[in-house]
VOLUMBA-945780 format. One record per residue (C-alpha): residue number from 1; residue in three letters; chain; y, z, x. Coordinates in nm, 4 decimals. Layout:
BEGIN
<num: NUM | residu: Ala | chaine: A | v: Y | w: Z | u: X>
...
***
This chain:
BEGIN
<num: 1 | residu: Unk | chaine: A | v: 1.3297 | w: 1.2949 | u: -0.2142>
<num: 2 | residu: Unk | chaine: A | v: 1.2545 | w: 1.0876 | u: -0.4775>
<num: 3 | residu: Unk | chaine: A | v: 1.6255 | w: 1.0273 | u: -0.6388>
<num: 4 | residu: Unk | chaine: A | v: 1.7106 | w: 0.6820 | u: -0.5110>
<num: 5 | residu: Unk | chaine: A | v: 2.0834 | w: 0.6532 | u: -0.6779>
<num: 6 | residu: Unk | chaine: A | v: 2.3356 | w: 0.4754 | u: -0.5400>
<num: 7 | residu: Unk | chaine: A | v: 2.0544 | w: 0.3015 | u: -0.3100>
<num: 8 | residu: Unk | chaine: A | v: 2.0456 | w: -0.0399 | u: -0.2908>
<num: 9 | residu: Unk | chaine: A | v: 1.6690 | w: -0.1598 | u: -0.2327>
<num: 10 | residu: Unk | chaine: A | v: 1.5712 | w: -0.4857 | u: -0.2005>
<num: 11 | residu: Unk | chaine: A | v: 1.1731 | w: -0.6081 | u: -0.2356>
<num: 12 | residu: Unk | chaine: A | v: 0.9893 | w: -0.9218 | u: -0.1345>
<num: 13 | residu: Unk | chaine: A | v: 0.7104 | w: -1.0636 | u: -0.3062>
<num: 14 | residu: Unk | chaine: A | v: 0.8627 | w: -0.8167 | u: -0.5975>
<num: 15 | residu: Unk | chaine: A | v: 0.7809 | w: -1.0784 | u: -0.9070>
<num: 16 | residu: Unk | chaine: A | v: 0.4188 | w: -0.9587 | u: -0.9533>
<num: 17 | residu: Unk | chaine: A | v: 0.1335 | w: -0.6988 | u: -0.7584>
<num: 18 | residu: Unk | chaine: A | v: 0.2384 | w: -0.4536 | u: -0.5403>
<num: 19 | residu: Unk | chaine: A | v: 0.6022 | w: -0.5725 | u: -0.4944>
<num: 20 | residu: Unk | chaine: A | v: 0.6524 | w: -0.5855 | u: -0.8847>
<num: 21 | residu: Unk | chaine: A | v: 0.5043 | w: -0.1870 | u: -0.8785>
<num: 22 | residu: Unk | chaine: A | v: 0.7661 | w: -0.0783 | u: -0.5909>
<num: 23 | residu: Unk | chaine: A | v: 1.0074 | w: -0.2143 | u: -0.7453>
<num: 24 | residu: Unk | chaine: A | v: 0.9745 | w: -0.0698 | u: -1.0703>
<num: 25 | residu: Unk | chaine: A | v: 0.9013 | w: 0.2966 | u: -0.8956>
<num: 26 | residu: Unk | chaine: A | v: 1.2355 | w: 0.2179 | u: -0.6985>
<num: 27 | residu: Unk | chaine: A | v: 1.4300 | w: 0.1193 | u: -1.0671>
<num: 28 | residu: Unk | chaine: A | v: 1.3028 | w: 0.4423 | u: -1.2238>
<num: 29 | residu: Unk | chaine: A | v: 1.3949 | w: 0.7153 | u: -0.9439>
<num: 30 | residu: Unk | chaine: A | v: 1.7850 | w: 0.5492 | u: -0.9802>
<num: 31 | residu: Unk | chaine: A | v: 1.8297 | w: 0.2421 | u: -0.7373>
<num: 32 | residu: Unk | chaine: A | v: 2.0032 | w: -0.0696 | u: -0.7892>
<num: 33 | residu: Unk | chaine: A | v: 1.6540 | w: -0.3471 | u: -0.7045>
<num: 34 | residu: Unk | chaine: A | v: 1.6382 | w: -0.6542 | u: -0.5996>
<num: 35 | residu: Unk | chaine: A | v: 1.3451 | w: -0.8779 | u: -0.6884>
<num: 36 | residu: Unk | chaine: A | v: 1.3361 | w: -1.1359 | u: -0.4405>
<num: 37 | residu: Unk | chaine: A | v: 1.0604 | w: -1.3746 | u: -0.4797>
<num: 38 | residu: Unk | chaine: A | v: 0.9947 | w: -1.7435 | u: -0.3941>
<num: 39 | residu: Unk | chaine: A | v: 0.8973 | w: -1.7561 | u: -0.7751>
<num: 40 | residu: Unk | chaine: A | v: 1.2980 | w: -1.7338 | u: -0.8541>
<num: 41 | residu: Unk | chaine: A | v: 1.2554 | w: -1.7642 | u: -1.2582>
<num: 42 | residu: Unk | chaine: A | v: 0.9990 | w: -1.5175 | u: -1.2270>
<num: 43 | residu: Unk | chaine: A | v: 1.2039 | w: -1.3349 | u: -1.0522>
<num: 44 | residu: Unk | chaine: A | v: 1.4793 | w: -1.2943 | u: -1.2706>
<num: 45 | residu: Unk | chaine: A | v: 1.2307 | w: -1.2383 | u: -1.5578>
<num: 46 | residu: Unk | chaine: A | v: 1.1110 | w: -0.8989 | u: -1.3688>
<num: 47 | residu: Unk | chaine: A | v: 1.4446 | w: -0.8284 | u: -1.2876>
<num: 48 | residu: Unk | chaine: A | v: 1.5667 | w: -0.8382 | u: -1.6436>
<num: 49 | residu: Unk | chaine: A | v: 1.2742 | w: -0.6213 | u: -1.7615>
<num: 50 | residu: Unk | chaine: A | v: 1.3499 | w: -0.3193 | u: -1.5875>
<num: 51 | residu: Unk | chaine: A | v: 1.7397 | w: -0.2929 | u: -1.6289>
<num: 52 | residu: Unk | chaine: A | v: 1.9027 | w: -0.0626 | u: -1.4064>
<num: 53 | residu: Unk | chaine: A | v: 2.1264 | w: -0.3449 | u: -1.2634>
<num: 54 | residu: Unk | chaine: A | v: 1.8740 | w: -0.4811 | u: -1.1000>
<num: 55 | residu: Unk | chaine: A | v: 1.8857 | w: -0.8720 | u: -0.9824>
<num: 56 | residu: Unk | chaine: A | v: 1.6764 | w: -1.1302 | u: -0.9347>
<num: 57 | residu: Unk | chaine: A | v: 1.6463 | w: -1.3461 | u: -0.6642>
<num: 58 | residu: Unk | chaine: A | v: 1.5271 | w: -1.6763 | u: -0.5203>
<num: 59 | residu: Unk | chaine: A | v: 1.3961 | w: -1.6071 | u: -0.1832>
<num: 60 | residu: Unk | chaine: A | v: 1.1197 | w: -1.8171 | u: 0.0860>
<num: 61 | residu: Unk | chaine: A | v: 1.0751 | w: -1.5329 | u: 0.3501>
<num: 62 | residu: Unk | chaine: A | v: 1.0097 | w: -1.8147 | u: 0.5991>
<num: 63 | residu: Unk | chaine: A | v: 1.3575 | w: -2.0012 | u: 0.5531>
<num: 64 | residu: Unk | chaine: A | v: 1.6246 | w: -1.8341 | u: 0.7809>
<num: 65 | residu: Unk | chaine: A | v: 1.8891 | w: -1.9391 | u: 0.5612>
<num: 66 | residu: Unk | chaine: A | v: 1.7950 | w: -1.8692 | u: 0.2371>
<num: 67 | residu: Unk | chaine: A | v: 1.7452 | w: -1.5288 | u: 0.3571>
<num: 68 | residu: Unk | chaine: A | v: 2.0629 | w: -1.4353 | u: 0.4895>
<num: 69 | residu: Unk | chaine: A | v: 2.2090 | w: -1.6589 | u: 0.2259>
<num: 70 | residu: Unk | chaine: A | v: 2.0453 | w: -1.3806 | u: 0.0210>
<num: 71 | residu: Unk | chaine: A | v: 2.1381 | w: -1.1002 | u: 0.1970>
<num: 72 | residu: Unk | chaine: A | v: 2.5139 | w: -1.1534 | u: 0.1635>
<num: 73 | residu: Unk | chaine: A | v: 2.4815 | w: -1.2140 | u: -0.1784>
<num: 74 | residu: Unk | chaine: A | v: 2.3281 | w: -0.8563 | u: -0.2522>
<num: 75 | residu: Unk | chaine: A | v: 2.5778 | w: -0.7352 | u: -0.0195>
<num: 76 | residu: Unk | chaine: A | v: 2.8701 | w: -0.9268 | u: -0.2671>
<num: 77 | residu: Unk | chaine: A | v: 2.6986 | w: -0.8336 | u: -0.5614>
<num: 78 | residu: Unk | chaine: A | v: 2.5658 | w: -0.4609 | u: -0.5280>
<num: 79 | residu: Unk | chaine: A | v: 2.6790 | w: -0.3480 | u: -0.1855>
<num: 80 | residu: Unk | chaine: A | v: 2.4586 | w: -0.3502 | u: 0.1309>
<num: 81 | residu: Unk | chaine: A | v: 2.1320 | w: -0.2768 | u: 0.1602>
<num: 82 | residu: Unk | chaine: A | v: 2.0330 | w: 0.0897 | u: 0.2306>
<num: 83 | residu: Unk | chaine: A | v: 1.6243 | w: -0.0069 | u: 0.1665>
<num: 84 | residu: Unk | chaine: A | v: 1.4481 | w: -0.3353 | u: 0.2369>
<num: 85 | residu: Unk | chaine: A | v: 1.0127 | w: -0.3805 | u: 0.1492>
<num: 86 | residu: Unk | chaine: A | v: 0.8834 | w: -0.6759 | u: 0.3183>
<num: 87 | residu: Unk | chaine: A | v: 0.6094 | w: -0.7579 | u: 0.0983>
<num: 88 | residu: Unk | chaine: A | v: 0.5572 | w: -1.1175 | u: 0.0638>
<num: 89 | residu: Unk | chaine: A | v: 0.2249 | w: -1.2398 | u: 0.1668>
<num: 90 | residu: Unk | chaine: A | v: -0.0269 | w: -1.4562 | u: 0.0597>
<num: 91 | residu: Unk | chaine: A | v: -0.4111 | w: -1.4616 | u: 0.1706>
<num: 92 | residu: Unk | chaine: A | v: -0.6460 | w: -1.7682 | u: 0.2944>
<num: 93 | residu: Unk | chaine: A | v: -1.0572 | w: -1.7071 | u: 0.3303>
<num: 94 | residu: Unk | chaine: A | v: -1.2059 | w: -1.9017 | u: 0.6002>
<num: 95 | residu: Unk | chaine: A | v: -1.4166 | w: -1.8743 | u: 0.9254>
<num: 96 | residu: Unk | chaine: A | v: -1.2098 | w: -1.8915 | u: 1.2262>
<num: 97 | residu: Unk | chaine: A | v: -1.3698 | w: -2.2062 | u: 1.3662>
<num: 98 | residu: Unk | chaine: A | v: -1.2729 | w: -2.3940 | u: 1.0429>
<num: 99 | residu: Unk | chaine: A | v: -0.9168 | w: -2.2535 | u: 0.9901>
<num: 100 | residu: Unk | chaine: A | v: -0.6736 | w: -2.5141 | u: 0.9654>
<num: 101 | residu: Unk | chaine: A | v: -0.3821 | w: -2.4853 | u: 1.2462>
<num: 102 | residu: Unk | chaine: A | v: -0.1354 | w: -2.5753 | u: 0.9198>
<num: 103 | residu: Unk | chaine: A | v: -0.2810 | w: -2.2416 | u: 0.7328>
<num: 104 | residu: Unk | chaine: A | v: -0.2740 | w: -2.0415 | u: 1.0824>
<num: 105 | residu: Unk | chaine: A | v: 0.0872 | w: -2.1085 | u: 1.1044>
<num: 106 | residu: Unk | chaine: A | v: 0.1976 | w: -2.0742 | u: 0.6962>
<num: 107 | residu: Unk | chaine: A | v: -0.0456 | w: -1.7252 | u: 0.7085>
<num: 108 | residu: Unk | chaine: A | v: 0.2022 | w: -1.6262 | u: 1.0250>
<num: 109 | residu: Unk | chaine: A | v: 0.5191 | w: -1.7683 | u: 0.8688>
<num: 110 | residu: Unk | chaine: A | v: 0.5240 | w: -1.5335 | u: 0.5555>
<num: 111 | residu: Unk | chaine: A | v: 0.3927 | w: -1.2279 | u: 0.7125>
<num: 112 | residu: Unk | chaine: A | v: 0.5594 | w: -1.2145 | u: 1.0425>
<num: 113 | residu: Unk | chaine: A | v: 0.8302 | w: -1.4651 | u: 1.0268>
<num: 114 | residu: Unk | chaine: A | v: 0.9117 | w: -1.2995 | u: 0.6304>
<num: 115 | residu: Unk | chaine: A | v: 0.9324 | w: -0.9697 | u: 0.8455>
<num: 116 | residu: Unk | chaine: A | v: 1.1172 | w: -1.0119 | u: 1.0688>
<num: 117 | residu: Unk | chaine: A | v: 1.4064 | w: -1.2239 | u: 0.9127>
<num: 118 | residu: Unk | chaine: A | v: 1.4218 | w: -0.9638 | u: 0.6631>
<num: 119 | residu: Unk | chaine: A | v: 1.4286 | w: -0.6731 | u: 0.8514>
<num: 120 | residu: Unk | chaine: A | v: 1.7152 | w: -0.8213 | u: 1.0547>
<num: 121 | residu: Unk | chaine: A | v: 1.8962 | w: -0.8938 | u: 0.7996>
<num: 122 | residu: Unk | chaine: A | v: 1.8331 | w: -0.5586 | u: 0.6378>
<num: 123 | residu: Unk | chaine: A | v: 1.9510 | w: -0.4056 | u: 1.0107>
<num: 124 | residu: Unk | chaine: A | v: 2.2724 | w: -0.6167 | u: 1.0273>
<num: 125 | residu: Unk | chaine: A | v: 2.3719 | w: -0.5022 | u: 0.7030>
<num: 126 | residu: Unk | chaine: A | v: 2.2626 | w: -0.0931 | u: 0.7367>
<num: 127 | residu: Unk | chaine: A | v: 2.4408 | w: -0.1013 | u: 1.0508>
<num: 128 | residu: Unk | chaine: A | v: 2.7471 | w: -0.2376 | u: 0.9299>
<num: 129 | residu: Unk | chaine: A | v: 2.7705 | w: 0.0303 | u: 0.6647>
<num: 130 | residu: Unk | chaine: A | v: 2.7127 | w: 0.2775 | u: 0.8838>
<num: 131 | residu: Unk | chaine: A | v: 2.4944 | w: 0.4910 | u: 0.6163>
<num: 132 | residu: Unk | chaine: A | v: 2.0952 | w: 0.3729 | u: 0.7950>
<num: 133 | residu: Unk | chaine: A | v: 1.8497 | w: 0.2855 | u: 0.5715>
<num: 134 | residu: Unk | chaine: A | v: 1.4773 | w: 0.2432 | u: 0.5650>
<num: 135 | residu: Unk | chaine: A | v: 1.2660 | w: -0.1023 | u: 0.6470>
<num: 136 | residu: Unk | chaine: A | v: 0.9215 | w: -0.0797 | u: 0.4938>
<num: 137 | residu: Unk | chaine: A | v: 0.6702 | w: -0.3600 | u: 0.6232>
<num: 138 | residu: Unk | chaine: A | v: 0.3813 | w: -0.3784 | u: 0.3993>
<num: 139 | residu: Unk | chaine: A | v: 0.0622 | w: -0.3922 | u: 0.6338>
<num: 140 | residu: Unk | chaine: A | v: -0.3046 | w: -0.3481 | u: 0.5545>
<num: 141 | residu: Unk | chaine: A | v: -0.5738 | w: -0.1547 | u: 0.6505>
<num: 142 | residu: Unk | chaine: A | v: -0.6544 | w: -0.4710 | u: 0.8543>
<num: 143 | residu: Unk | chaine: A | v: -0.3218 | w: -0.3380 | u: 1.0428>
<num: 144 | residu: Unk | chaine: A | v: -0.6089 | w: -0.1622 | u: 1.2124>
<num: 145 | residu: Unk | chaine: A | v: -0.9517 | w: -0.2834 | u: 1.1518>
<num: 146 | residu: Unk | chaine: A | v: -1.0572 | w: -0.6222 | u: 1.1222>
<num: 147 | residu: Unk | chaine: A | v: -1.2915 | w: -0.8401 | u: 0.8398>
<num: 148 | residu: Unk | chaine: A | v: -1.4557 | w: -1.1507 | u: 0.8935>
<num: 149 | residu: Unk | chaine: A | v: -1.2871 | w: -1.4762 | u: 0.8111>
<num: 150 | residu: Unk | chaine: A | v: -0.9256 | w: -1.3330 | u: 0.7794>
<num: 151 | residu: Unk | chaine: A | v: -0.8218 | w: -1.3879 | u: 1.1588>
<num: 152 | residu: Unk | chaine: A | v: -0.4028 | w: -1.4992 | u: 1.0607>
<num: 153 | residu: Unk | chaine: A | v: -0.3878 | w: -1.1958 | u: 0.8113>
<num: 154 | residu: Unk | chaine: A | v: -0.5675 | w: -0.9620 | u: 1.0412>
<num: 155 | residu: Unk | chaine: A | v: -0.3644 | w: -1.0496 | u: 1.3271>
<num: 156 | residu: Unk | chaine: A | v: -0.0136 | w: -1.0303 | u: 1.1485>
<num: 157 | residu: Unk | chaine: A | v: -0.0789 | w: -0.7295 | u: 1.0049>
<num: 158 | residu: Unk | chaine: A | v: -0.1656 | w: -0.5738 | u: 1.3806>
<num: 159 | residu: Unk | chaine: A | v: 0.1705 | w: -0.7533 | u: 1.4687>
<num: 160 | residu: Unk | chaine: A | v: 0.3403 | w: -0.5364 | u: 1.1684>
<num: 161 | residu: Unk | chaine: A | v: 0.2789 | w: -0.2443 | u: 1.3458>
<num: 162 | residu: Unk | chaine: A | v: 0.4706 | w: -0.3238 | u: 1.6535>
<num: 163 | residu: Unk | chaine: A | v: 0.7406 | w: -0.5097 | u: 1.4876>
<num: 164 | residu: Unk | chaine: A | v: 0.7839 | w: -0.1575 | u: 1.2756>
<num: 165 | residu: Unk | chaine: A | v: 0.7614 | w: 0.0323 | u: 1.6152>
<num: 166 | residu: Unk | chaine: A | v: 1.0493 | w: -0.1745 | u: 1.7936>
<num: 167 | residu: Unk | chaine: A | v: 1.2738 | w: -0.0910 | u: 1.4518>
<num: 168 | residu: Unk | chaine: A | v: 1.1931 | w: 0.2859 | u: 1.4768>
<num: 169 | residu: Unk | chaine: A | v: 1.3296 | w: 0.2759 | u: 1.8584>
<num: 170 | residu: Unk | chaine: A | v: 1.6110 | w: 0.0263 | u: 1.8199>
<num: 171 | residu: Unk | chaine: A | v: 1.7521 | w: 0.1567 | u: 1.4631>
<num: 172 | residu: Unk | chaine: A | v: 1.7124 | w: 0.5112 | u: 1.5595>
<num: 173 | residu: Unk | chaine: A | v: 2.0560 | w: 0.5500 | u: 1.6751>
<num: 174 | residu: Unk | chaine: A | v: 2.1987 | w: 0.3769 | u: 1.3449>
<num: 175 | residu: Unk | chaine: A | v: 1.9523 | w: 0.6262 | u: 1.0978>
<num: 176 | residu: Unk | chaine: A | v: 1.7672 | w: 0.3271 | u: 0.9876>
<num: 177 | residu: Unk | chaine: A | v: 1.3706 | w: 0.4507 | u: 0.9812>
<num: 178 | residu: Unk | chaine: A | v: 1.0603 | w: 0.1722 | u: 1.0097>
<num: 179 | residu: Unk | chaine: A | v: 0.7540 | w: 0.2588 | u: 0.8990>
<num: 180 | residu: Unk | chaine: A | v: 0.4313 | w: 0.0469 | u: 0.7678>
<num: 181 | residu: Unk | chaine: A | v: 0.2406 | w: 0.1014 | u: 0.4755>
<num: 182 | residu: Unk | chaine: A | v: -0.1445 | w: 0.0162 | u: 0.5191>
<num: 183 | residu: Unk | chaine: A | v: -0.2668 | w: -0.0110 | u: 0.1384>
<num: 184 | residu: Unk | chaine: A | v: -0.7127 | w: -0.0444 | u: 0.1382>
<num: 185 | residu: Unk | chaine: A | v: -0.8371 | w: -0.3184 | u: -0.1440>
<num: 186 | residu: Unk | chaine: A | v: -0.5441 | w: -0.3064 | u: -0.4396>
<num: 187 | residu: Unk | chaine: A | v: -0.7231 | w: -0.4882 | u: -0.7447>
<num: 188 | residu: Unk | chaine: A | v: -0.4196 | w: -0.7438 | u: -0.7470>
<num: 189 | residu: Unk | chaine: A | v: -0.4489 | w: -1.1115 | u: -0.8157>
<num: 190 | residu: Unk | chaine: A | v: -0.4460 | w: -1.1833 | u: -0.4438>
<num: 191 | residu: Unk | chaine: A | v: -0.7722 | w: -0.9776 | u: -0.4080>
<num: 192 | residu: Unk | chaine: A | v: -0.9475 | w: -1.0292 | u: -0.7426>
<num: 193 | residu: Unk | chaine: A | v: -0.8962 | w: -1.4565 | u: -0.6016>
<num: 194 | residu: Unk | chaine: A | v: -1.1063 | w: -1.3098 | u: -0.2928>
<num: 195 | residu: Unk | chaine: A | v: -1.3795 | w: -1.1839 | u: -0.4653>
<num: 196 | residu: Unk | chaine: A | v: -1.5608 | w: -1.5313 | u: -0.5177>
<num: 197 | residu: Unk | chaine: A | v: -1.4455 | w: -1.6552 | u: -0.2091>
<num: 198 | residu: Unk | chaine: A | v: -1.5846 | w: -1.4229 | u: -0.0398>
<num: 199 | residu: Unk | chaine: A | v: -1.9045 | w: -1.4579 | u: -0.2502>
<num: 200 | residu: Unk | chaine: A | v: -1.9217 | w: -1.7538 | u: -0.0911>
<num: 201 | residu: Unk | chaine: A | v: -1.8387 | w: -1.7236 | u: 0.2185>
<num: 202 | residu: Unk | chaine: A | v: -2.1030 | w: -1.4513 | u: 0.2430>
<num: 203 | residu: Unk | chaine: A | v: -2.3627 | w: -1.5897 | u: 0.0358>
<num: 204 | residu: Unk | chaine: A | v: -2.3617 | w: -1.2633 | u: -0.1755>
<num: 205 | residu: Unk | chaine: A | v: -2.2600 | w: -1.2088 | u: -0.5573>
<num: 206 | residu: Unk | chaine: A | v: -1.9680 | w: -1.0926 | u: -0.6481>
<num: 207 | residu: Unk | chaine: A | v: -2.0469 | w: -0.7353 | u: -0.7711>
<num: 208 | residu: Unk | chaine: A | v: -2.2601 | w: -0.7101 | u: -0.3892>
<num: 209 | residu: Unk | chaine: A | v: -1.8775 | w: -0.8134 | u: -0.2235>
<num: 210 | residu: Unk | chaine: A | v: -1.6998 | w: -0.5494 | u: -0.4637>
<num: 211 | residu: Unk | chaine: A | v: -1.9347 | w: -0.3012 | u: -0.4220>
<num: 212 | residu: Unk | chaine: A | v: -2.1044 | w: -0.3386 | u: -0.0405>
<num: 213 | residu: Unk | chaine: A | v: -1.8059 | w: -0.5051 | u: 0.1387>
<num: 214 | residu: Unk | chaine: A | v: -1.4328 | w: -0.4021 | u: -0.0401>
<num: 215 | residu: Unk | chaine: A | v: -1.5131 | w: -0.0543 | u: -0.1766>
<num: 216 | residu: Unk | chaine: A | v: -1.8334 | w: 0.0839 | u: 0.0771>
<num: 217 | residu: Unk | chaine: A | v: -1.6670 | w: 0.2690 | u: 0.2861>
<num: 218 | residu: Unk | chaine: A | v: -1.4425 | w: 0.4532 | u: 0.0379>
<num: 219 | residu: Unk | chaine: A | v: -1.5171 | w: 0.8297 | u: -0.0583>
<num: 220 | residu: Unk | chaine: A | v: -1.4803 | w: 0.7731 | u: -0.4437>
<num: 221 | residu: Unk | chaine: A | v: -1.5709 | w: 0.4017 | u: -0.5094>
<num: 222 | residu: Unk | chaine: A | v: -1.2286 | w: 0.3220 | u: -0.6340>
<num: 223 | residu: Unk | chaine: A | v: -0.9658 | w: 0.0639 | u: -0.5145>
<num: 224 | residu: Unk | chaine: A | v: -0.6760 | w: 0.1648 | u: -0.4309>
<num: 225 | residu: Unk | chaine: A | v: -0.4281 | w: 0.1792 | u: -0.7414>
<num: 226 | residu: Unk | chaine: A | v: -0.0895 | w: 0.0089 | u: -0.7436>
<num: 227 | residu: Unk | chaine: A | v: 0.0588 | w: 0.3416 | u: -0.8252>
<num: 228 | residu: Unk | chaine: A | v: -0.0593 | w: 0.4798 | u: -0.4935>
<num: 229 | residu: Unk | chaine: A | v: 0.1372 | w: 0.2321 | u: -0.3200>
<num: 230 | residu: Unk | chaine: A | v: 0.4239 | w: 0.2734 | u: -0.5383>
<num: 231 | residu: Unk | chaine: A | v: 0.4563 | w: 0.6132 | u: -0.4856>
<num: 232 | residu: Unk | chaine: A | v: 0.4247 | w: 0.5964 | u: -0.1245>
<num: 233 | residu: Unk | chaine: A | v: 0.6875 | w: 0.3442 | u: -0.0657>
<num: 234 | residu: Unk | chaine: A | v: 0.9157 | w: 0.5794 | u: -0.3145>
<num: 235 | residu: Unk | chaine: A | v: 0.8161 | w: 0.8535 | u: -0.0408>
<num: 236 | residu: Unk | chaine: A | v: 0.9404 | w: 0.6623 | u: 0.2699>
<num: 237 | residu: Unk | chaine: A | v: 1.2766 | w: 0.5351 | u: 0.0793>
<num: 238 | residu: Unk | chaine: A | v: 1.3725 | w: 0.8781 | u: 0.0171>
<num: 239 | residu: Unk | chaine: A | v: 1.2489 | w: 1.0506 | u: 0.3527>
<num: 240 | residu: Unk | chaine: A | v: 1.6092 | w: 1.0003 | u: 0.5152>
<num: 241 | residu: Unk | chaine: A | v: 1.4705 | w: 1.1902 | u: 0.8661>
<num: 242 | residu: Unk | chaine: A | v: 1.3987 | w: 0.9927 | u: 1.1689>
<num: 243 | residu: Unk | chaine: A | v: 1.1477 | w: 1.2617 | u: 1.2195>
<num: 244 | residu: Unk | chaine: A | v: 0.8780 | w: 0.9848 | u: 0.9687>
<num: 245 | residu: Unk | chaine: A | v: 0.9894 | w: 0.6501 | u: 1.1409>
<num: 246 | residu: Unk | chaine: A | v: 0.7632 | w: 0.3927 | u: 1.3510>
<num: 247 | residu: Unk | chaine: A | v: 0.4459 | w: 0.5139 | u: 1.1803>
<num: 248 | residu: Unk | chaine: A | v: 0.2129 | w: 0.3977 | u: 0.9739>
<num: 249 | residu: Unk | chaine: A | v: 0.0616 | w: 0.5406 | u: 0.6342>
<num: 250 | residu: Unk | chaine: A | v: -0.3183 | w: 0.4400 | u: 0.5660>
<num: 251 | residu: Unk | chaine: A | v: -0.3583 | w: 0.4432 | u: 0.1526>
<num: 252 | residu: Unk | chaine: A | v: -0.6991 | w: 0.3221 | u: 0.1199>
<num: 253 | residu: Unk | chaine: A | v: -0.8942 | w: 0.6075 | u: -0.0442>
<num: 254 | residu: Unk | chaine: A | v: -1.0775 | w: 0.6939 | u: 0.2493>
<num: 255 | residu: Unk | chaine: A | v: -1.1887 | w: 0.3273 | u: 0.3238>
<num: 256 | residu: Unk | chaine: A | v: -1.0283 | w: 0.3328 | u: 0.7087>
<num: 257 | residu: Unk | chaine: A | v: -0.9218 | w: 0.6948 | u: 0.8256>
<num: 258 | residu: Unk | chaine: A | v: -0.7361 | w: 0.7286 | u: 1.1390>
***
């Protein structure tokens, strides 16, 4: 299950964080990655690093173009795509009656926009080579609970779910699987940047939001390791049964259990 050769997989938000992990997981058990990040030089630098034939590659998950501009050029220059993680995301602290509409929308744009044009893309291409594939959306445990002052993150990642949902029914026929991976606090630069913003936000110190807010409700104290979410996404590449499809996998060491 974990022998990825011949696969094709590509990975958003792959230059750094959990995206950089998958894709390095994905190199090692034999698939050709793509690195697609909006950080294109970066990209390429991660891409070069792990060898394997893997590319890298400019891509804004919000611009419809540049991703199917980026599709087709996978598809020219390794084949389709048999495994597509839509990663990308970004994170903005802030109390619901002072969010900015322009950070409502950008929050929406790369979670849910990024998924979706992705995952089409990803469907028009697994289709067309009639071999299925799997579409990994990366959620949250907010895919299920909520925090306060997160409303655009906590409400795309509930929208994740049912995007993943409506793959699972309408790729079915084609063998092409959806499912969501819910990772708890991963100690990435995206959440170590939330740390003092949340500080403040909360008027508590930053060892009180680490301890008392991110990590209380775990059974071992621990954040959730990148590894754990690399080896879960390496689980639903190679799980080629729609029997796992349209579900989602909590990986938050106990923080939200369902």
């Amino acid at each position: 299950m974990h022998d990825l050769a011949g696969k094709v997989a590509l990975v958003t938000g792959a230059a750094s964080g959990i995206g950089r992990a998958i894709a390095h997981a994905y190199a090692q058990a034999g698939a050709r990655v793509v690195v697609a990040d909006i950080a294109a030089d970066k990209a390429r630098e991660v891409a070069a690093s792990m060898g394997h034939g893997a590319i890298g590659l400019a891509m804004d998950v919000t611009d419809e173009v540049q991703v199917d501009d980026g599709f087709a050029q996978v598809a020219r220059e390794l084949g389709p795509v048999d495994i597509l993680v839509s990663n990308a995301g970004v994170q903005i602290i802030s109390p619901l009656v002072d969010f900015e509409l322009a950070d409502w929308k950008r929050m929406l744009a790369i979670h849910m926009d990024g998924a979706f044009l992705t995952s089409r893309a990803a469907m028009r291409q697994m289709i067309a080579s009639k071999r299925g594939g799997s579409i990994i959306l990366m959620g949250s445990a907010h895919s299920h609970v909520a925090s306060k002052f997160k409303a655009p993150y906590v409400a795309a990642k509930h929208g994740l779910l049912g995007l993943a949902r409506v793959i699972a029914k309408e790729g079915a026929k084609d063998n092409i699987r959806s499912n969501v991976i819910c990772p708890g606090f991963v100690l990435t630069p995206l959440v170590e940047k939330q740390i003092p913003e949340q500080a403040r936000e909360l008027g508590i110190s930053e060892d009180d939001v680490v301890r008392n807010v991110m990590l209380r409700d775990t059974v071992d104290g621990e954040f959730t390791t990148l590894k754990d979410i690399a080896d879960t996404a390496l689980f639903l590449a190679g799980f080629e049964s729609n029997a796992l499809t349209g579900q989602s996998l909590v990986v938050t060491h106990g923080w939200h259990i369902q």
